[in-house]
VOPAGU-2260 file (C-alpha; in pm, 1 decimal, decimal comma):
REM VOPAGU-2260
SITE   aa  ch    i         X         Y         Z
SITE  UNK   A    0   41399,8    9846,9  -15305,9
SITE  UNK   A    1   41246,4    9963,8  -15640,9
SITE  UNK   A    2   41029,0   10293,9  -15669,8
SITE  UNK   A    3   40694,9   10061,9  -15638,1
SITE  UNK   A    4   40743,4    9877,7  -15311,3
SITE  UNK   A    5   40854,4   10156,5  -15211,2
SITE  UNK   A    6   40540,6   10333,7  -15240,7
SITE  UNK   A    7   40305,2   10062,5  -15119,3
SITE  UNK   A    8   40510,9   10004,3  -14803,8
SITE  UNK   A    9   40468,5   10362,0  -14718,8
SITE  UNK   A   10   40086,9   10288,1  -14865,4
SITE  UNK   A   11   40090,0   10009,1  -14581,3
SITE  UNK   A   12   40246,0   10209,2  -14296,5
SITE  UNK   A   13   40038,7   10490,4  -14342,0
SITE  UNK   A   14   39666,8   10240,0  -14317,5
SITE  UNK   A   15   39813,6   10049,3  -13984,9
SITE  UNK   A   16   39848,0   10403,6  -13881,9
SITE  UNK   A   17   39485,5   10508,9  -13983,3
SITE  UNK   A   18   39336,8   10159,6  -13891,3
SITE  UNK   A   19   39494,5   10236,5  -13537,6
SITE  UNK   A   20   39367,1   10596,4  -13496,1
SITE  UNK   A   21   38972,7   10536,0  -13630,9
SITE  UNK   A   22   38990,8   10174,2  -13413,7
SITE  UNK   A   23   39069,5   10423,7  -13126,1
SITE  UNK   A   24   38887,1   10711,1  -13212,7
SITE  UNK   A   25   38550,1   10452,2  -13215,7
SITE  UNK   A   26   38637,8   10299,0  -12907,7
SITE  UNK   A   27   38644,3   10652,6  -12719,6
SITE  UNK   A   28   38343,1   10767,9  -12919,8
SITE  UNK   A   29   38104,7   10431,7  -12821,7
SITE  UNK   A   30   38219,1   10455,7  -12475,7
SITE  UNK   A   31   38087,4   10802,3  -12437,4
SITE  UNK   A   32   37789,7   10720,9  -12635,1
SITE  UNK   A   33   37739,9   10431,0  -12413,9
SITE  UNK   A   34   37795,9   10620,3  -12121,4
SITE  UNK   A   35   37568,4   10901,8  -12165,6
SITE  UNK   A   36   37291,4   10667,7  -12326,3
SITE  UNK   A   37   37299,4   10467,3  -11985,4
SITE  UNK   A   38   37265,3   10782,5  -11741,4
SITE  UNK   A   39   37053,0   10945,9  -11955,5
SITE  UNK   A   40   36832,8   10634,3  -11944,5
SITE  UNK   A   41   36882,5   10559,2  -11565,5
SITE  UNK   A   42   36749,2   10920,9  -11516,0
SITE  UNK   A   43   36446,3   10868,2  -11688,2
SITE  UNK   A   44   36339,4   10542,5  -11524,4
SITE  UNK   A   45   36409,9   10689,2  -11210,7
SITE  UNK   A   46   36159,3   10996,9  -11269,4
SITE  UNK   A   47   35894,0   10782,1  -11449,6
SITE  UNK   A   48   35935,1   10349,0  -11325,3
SITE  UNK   A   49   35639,7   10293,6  -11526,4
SITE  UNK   A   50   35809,6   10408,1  -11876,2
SITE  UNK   A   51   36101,8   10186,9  -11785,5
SITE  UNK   A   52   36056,9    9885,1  -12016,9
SITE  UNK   A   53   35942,7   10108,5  -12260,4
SITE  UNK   A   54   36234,7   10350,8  -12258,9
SITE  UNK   A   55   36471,2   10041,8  -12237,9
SITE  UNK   A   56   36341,3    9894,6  -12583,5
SITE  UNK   A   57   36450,6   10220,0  -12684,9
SITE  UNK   A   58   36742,2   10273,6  -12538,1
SITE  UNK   A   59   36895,5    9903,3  -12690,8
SITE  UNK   A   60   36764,7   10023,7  -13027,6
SITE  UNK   A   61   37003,4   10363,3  -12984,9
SITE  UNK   A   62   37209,5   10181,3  -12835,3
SITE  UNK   A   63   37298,6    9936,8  -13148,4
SITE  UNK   A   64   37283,6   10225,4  -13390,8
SITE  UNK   A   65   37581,7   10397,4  -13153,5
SITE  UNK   A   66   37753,5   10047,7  -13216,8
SITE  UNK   A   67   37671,7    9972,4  -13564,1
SITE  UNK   A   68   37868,8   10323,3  -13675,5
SITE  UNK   A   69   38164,7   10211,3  -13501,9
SITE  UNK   A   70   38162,6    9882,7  -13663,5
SITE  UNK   A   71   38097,3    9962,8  -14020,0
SITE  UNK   A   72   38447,4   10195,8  -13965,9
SITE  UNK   A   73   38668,7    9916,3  -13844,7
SITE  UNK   A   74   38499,5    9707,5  -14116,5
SITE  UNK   A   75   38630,5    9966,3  -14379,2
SITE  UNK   A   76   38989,0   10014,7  -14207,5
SITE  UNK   A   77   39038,4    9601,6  -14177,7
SITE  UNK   A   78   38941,3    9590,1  -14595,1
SITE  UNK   A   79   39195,5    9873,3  -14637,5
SITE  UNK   A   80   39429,0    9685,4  -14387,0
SITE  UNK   A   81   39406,7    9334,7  -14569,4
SITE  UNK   A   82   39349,4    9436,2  -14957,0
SITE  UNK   A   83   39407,1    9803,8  -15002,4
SITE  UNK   A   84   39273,9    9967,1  -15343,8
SITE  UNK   A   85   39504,3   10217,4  -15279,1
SITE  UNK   A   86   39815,2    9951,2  -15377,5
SITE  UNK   A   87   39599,9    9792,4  -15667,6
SITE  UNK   A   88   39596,9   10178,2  -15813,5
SITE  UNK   A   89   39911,2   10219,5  -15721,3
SITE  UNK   A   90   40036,8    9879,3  -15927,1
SITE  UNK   A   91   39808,0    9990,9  -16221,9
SITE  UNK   A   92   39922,4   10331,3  -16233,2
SITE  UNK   A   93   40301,3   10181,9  -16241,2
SITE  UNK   A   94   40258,4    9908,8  -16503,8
């Protein structure tokens, strides 16, 4: 195996092991996000009923921010994943 693919297989092994960690890492994170958002909101309709619809258009608004950050990081580790600028500077850098 030549000095090059050597590098961007190691390139490779080293994103599936990032991709894995910040797909996990935003699962864990939107879960407890999720979770507290929910009881926090279930409190609050309990103590006031007649803030409930109110507080629940606000709580899916939060609620798709909490998901949106989570997204936009798997969206960034499945572009490293699939076309990696990491290899293309590693290729250029070799030529």
């Amino acid at each position: 195996m030549n000095n090059i693919a050597m590098h961007a297989a190691n390139i490779y092994a080293y994103t599936i092991i990032a991709t894995a960690i910040v797909i996990g890492l935003g699962a864990i994170g939107t879960a407890i996000g999720f979770g507290l958002l929910g009881g926090k909101f279930l409190e609050s309709a309990a103590r006031q009923p007649e803030m409930a619809s109110m507080l629940q258009t606000k709580m899916f608004i939060v609620a798709a921010f909490v998901d949106a950050v989570t997204m936009i990081g798997i969206g960034i580790m499945i572009w490293f994943s699939t076309a990696s600028p990491f290899v293309d500077a590693l290729k250029t850098l070799m030529i």
